[in-house]
C-alpha positions as CSV (number, residue, x, y, z in Angstrom):
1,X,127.1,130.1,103.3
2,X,124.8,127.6,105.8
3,X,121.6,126.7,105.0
4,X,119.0,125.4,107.2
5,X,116.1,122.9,105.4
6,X,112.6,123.9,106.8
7,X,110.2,121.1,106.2
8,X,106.9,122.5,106.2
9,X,103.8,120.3,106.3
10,X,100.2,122.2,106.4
11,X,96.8,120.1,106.4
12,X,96.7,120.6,102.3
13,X,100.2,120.9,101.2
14,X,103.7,120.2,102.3
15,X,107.3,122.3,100.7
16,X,110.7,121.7,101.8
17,X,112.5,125.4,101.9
18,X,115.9,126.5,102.1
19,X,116.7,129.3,104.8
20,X,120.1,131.6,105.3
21,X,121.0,134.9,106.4
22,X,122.5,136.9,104.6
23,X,123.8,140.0,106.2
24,X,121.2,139.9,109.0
25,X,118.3,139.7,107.2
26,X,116.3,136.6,106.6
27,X,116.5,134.9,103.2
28,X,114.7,131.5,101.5
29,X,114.3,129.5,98.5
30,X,111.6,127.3,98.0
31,X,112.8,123.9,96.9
32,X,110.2,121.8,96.6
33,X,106.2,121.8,96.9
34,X,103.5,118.8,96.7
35,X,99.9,118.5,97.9
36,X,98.5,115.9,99.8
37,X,95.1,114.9,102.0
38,X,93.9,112.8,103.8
39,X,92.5,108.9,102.6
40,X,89.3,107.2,103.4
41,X,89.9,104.1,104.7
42,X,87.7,101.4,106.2
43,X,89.4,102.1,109.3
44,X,88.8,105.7,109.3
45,X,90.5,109.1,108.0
46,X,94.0,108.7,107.8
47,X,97.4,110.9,106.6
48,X,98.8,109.0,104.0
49,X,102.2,109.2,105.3
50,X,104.6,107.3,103.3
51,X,103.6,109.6,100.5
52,X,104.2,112.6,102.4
53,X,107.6,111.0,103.6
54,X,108.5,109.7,99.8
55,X,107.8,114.1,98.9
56,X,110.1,115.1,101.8
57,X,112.8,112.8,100.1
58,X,112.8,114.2,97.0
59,X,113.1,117.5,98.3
60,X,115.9,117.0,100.2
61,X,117.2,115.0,97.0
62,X,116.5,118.7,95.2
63,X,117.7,120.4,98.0
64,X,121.3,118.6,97.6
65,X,121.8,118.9,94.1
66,X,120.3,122.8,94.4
67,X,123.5,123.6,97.0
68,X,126.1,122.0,95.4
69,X,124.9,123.8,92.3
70,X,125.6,127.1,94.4
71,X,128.2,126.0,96.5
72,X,126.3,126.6,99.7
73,X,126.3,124.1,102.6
74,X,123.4,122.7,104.0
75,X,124.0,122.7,107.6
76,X,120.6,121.5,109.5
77,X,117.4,120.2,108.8
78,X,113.7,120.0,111.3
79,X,110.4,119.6,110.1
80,X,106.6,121.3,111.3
81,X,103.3,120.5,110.8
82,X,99.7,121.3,111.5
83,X,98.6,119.7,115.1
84,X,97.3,117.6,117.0
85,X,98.0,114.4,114.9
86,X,100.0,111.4,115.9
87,X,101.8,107.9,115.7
88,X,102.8,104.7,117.6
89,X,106.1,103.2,116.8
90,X,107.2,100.0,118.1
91,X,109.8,98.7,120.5
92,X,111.9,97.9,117.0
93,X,111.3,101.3,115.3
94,X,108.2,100.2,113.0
95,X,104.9,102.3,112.7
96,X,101.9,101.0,114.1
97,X,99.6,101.8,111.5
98,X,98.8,104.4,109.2
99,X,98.5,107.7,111.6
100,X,94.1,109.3,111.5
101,X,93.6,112.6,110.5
102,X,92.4,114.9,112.9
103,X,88.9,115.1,111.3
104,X,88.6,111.5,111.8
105,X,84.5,111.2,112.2
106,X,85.0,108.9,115.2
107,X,86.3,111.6,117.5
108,X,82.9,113.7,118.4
109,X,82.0,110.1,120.1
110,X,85.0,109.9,122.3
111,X,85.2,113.8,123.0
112,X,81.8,113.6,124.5
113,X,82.7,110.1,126.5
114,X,85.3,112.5,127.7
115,X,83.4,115.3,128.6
116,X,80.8,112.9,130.9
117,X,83.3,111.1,132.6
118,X,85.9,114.0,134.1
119,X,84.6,117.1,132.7
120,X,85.8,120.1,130.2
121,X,86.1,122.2,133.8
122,X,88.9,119.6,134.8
123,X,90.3,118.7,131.5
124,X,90.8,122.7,131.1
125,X,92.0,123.8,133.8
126,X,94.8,121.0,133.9
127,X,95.5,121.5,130.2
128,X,94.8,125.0,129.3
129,X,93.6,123.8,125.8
130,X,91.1,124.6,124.1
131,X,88.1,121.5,124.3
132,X,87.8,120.0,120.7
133,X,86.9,117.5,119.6
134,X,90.3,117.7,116.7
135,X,92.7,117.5,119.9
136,X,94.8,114.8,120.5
137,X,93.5,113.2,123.2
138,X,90.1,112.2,121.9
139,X,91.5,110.4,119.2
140,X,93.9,108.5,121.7
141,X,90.8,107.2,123.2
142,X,89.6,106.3,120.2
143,X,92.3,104.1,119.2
144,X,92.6,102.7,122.8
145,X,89.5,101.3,123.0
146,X,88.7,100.2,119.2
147,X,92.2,98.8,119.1
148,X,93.5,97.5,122.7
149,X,96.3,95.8,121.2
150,X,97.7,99.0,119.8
151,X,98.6,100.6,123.1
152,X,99.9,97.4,124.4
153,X,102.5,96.9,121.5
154,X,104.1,100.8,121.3
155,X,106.8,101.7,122.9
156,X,106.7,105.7,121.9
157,X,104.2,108.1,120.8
158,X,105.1,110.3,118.5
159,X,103.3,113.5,116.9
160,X,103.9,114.0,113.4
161,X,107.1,115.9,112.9
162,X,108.3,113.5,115.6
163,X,108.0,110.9,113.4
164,X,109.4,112.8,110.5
165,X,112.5,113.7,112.6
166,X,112.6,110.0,114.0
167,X,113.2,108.9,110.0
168,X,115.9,111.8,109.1
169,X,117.6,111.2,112.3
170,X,117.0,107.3,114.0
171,X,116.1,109.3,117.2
172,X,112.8,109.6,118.6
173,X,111.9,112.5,120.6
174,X,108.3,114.4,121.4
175,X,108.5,118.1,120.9
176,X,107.1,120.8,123.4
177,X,105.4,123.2,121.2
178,X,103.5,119.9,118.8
179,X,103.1,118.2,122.3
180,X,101.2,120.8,123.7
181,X,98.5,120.6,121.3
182,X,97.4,117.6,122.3
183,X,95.2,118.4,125.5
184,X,97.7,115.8,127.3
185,X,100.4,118.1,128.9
186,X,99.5,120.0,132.1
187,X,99.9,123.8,130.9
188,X,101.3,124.9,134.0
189,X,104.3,122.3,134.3
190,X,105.3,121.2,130.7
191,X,104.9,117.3,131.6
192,X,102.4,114.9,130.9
193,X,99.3,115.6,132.5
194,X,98.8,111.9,134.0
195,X,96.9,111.8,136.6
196,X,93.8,113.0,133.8
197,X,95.2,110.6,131.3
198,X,94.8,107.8,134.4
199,X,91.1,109.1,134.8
200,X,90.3,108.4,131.4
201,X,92.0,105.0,131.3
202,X,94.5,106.3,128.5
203,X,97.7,104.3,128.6
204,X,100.9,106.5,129.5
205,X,103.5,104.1,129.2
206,X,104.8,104.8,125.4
207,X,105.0,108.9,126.7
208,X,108.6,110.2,127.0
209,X,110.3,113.3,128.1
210,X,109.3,116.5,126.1
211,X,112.5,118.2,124.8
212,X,112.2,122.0,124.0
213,X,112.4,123.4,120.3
214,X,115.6,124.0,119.2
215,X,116.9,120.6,120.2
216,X,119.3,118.7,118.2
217,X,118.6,114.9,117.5
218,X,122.3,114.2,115.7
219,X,123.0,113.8,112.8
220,X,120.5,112.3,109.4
221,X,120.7,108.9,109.3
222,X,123.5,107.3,106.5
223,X,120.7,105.7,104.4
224,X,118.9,109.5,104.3
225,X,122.6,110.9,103.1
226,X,122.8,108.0,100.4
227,X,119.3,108.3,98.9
228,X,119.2,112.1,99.5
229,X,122.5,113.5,98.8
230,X,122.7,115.1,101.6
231,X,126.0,115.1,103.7
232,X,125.7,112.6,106.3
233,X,126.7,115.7,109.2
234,X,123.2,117.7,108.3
235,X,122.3,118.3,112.3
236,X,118.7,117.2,112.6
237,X,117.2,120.0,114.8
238,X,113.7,120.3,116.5
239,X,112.2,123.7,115.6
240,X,108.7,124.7,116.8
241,X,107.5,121.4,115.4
242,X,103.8,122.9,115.4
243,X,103.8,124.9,112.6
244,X,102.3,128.1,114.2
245,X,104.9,127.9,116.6
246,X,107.3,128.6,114.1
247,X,105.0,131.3,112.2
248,X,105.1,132.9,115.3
249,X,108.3,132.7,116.0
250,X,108.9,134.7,112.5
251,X,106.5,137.3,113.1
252,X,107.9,140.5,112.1
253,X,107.1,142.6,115.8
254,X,109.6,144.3,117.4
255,X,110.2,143.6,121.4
256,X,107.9,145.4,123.8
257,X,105.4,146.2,120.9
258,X,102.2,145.3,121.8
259,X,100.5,143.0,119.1
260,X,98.9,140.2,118.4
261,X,99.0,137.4,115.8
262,X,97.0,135.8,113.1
263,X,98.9,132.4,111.2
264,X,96.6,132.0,108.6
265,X,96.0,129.4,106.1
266,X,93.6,125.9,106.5
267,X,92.7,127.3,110.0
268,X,92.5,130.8,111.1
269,X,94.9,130.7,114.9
270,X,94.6,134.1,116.1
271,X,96.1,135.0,120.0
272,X,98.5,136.8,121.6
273,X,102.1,135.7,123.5
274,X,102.6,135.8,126.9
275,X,105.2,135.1,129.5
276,X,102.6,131.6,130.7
277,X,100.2,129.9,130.2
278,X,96.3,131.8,131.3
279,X,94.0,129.0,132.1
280,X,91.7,131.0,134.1
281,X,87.5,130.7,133.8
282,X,87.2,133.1,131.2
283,X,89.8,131.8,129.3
284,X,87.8,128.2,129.2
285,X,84.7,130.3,129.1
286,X,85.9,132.2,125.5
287,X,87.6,128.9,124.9
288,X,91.2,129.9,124.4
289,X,93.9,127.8,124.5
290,X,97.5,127.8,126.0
291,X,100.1,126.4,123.5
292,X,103.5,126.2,124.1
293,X,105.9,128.9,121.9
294,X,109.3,129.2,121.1
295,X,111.7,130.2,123.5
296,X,109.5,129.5,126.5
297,X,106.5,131.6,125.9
298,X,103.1,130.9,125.7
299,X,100.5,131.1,122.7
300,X,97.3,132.2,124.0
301,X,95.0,131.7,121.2
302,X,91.3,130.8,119.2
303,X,91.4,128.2,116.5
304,X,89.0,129.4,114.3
305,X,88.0,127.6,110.7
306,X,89.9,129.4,108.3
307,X,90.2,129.4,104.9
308,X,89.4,125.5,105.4
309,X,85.6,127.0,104.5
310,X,87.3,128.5,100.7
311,X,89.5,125.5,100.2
312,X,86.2,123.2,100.7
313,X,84.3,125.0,98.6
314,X,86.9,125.4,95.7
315,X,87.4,121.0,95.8
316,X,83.4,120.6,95.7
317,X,83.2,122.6,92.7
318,X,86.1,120.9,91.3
319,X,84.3,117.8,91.7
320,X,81.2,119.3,90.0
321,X,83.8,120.2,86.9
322,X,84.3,123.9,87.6
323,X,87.8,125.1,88.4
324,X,89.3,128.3,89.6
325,X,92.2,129.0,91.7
326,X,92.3,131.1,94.7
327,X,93.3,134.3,92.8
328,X,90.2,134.3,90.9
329,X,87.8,133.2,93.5
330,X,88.5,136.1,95.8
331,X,88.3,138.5,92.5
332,X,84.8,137.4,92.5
333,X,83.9,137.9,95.9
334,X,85.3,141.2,95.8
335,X,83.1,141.9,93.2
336,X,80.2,140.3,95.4
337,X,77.2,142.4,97.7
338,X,79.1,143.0,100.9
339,X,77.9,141.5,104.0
340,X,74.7,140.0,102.0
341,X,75.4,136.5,104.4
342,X,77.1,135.2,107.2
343,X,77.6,132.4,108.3
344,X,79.0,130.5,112.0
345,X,82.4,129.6,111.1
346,X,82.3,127.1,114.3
347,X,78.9,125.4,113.3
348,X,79.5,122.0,113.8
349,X,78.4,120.4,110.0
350,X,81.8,123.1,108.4
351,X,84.2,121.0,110.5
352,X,84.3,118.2,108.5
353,X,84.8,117.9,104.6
354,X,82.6,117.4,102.1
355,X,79.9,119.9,100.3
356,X,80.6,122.9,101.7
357,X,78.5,125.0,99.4
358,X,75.2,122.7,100.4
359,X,76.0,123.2,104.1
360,X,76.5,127.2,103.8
361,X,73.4,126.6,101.8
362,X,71.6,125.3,104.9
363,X,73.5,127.6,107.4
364,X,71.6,130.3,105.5
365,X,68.0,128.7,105.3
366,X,68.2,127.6,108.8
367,X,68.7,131.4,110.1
368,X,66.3,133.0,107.5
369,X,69.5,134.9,105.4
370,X,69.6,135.3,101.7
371,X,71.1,131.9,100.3
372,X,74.6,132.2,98.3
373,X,74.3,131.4,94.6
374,X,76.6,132.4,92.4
375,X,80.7,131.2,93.8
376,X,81.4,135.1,94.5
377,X,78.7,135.0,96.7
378,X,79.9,131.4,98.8
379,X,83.2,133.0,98.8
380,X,82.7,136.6,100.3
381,X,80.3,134.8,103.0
382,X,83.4,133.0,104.1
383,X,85.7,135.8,104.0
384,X,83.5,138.6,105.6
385,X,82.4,136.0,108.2
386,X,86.4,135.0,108.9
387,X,87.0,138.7,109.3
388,X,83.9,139.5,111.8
389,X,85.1,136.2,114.0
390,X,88.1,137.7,114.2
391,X,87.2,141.1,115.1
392,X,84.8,139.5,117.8
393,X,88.1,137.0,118.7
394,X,90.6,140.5,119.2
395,X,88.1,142.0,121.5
396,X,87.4,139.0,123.7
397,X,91.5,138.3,124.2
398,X,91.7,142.1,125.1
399,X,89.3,141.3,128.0
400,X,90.5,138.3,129.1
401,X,94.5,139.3,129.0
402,X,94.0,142.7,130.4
403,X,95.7,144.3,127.6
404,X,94.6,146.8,124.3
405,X,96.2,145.6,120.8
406,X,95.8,148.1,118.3
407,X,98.3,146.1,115.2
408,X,97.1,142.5,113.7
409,X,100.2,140.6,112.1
410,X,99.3,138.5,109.4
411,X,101.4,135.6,108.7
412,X,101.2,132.7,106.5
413,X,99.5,131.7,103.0
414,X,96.4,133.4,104.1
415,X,98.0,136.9,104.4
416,X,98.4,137.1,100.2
417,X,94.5,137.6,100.4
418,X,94.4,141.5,100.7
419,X,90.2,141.7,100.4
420,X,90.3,139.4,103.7
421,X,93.3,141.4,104.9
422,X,91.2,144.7,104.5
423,X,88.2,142.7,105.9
424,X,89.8,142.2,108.8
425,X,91.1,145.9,108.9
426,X,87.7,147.3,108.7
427,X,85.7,144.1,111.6
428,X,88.4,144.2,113.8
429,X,88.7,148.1,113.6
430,X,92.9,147.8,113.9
431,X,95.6,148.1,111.9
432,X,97.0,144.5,109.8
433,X,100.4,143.8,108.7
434,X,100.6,140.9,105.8
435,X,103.7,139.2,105.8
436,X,105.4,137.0,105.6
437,X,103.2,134.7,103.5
438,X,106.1,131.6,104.6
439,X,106.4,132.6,108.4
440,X,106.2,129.2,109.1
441,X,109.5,128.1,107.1
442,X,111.2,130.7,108.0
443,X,110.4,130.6,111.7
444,X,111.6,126.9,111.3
445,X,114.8,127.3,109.4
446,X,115.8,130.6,112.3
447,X,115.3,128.6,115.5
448,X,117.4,125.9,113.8
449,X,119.8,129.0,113.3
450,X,119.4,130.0,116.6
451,X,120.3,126.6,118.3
452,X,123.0,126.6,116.4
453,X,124.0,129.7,118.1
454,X,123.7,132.0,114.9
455,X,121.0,134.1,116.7
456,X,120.9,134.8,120.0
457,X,117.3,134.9,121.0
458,X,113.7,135.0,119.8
459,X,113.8,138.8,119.4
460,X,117.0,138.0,116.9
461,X,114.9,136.2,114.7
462,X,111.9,138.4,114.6
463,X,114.6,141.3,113.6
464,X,116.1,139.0,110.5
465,X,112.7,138.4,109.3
466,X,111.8,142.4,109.2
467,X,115.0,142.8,107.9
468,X,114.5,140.4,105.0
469,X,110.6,141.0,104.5
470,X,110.9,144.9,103.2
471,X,107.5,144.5,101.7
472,X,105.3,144.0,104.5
473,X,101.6,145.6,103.3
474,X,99.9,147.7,106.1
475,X,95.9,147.6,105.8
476,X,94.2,150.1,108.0
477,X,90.7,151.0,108.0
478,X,88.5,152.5,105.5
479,X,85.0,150.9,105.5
480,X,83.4,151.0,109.0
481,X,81.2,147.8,109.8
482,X,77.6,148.9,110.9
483,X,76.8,147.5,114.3
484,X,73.8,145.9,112.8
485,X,76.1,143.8,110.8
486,X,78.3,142.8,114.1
487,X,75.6,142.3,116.0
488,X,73.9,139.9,113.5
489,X,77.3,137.9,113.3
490,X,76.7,137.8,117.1
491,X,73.5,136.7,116.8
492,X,74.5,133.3,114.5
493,X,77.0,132.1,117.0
494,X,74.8,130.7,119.1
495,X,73.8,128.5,115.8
């Protein structure tokens, strides 16, 4: 039996999985799992990435001694993670410091420098991203100007599973779907966008040729085999190196159906596929963005907050001593007054970390709502306000695309929380299907497949994942939201 190695790096956790078919349908084993964040350094927010590389070893080191142990043959291994984020390596292979986070406090500065010198109309309509301040491009011109030397001495840029895949494999190559979260490829051609990365004085010369998921890079590298255990002929294979890429790539829709997606975990990216990329004025109006897929398509989508706003929450009162895992938190927000407060999930002060509680706190006092107390309270705030942004999210795409979804697929860690699953059922008024909870490994591990000419096509590994995912949950539903509740969550996004 082959087995492909999905390596599988979110904002707050990282797992390497194993992935096979067996009989059509879409199997995994999860090998390995470690957490992770970001470090505070005098230079800034940073990914501490040796750490994150010395977990991915010893998973592969498990993965190796896990198939010989069931005489199964690892055949391939690629790697995705959350995006954005990114790396300069030198003319010699050597990283050029440690790579900053995406919530990195000095990007706001260099988004708005951005903003007065070309324009979000421009910068748009070129890129067909989404304008944040997180993207790519911002923190570029960060670096460039705080540290000149830095541009001068790379020789390639590389996002983060590039870099990952440059270690397994000695070969460095930028991937389309990670690439084109950066706000630095033209949406409409695939290539660099230059000529607005000239206008911003942002070096281009360390920028290579984008290669397409499902790209092999040769073989791991002999001193990977020798630590790992790993045969030294695992194929090193791009998959959609942006993780929701890859969840999307595993969601469980048949061909022709007409659904959207939601891959939730640490953010909330809810959109639609189509054929290309939509970069019209009320796309930048509604601020959706235009990622590249698998197989060619586009991912027309919102980045909303996510379950960020729960996981923040849960560390601050971790700090404070108190400790409950996810389970129990939503158990108490279930239990919570529905709709009692809501909350912005785009207001600027829940972007970055720290406090969460205190700044739902003063989300609440500044628009005159009752303020959360008891951790029930904080938590169903969150959910109920996740849900009514998504609802609000569903109906603006319809508008925009030209098109009526009536299904939600879930995908991702998020989709185990059913009271935000029937949440969403009841805001967004449509029917939601959870599942798979590890979309994004699997996605991973069946493009690898698929390059390696075991499926044939996208549509081939949506029907192994249905096939091996019998227990999708359908939520449809039950509790209809007043329009005085929708229409004061309107009312707070202005906030």
């Amino acid at each position: 039996m082959d087995v492909h190695l999905a390596i599988d790096l979110g904002a707050e956790s990282g797992r390497v999985i194993a992935v096979w078919l067996d009989g059509g349908a879409a199997t995994y084993h999860e090998l390995n799992r470690f957490g992770h964040r970001p470090v505070e350094l005098p230079s800034g927010l940073h990914w501490n990435i040796t750490q994150i590389w010395s977990e991915i070893v010893a998973g592969l080191r498990t993965a190796a001694a896990w198939a010989a142990s069931n005489q199964v043959t690892i055949v391939s291994v690629g790697a995705d993670t959350w995006g954005v984020d990114w790396a300069l390596v030198s003319s010699c292979g050597e990283l050029l410091g440690l790579p900053h986070a995406y919530r990195d406090p000095r990007n706001p500065t260099y988004f708005e420098q951005a903003m007065d010198q070309v324009g979000g109309e421009r910068i748009y309509r070129e890129t067909g991203i989404q304008l944040m301040p997180i993207n790519s491009l911002y923190s570029l011109m960060a670096s460039m100007q705080i540290s000149p030397g830095l541009g001068s001495n790379a020789a390639q840029m590389l996002f983060i599973p590039d870099l990952i895949h440059y270690w397994l494999s000695g070969v460095m190559a930028c991937e389309q779907t990670i690439a084109s979260t950066s706000q630095m490829l033209d949406s409409r051609t695939g290539r660099w966008a230059t000529e607005l990365l000239d206008a911003l004085k942002v070096p281009t010369h360390f920028l290579s040729e984008v290669v397409s998921a499902g790209t092999g890079l040769g073989c791991i590298r002999d001193s990977v085999a020798r630590t790992t255990g790993l045969s030294n002929d695992v194929l090193v294979i791009t998959p959609g190196s942006h993780d929701t890429a890859s969840a999307v790539a595993a969601m469980p829709a048949c061909e022709g159906d007409e659904v959207c997606f939601l891959s939730s975990g640490t953010w909330s990216l809810l959109g639609c596929e189509l054929p290309s990329s939509l970069a019209n004025e009320a796309a930048r109006a509604a601020n959706f963005t235009n990622e590249a897929g698998v197989g060619g398509t586009t991912r027309f989508l919102k980045n909303i907050a996510g379950l960020w706003l729960v996981q923040e929450c849960r560390r601050q009162w971790e700090i404070e001593g108190q400790t409950w895992d996810y389970p129990q938190l939503t158990e108490m927000a279930s239990e919570s007054e529905a709709y009692r407060t809501l909350i912005n999930p785009a207001w600027g002060p829940f972007q970055s970390p720290g406090d969460m509680p205190t700044k739902m706190v003063a989300f609440a006092e500044q628009t005159k709502q009752p303020v959360p107390k008891a951790p029930g309270e904080f938590i169903r705030c969150a959910l109920e306000s996740l849900a009514l942004a998504y609802g609000e999210t569903i109906d603006q795409m319809e508008t925009i695309v030209g098109k009526k979804f009536l299904t939600l697929h879930i995908v991702g860690g998020g989709c185990k929380n059913s009271l935000l699953n029937q949440l969403t059922a009841d805001c967004a008024k449509r029917t939601v299907i959870a599942g798979p909870a590890e979309a994004t490994a699997l996605g991973n591990g069946l493009v690898q497949a698929m390059s390696m000419h075991k499926l044939e096509s996208l549509s081939a590994v949506r029907a192994a994942v249905r096939a091996g995912t019998p227990d999708l949950e359908t939520y449809n539903p039950t509790t209809p939201v007043s329009p005085d509740i929708v229409s004061r969550f309107r009312s707070l996004l202005s906030v």
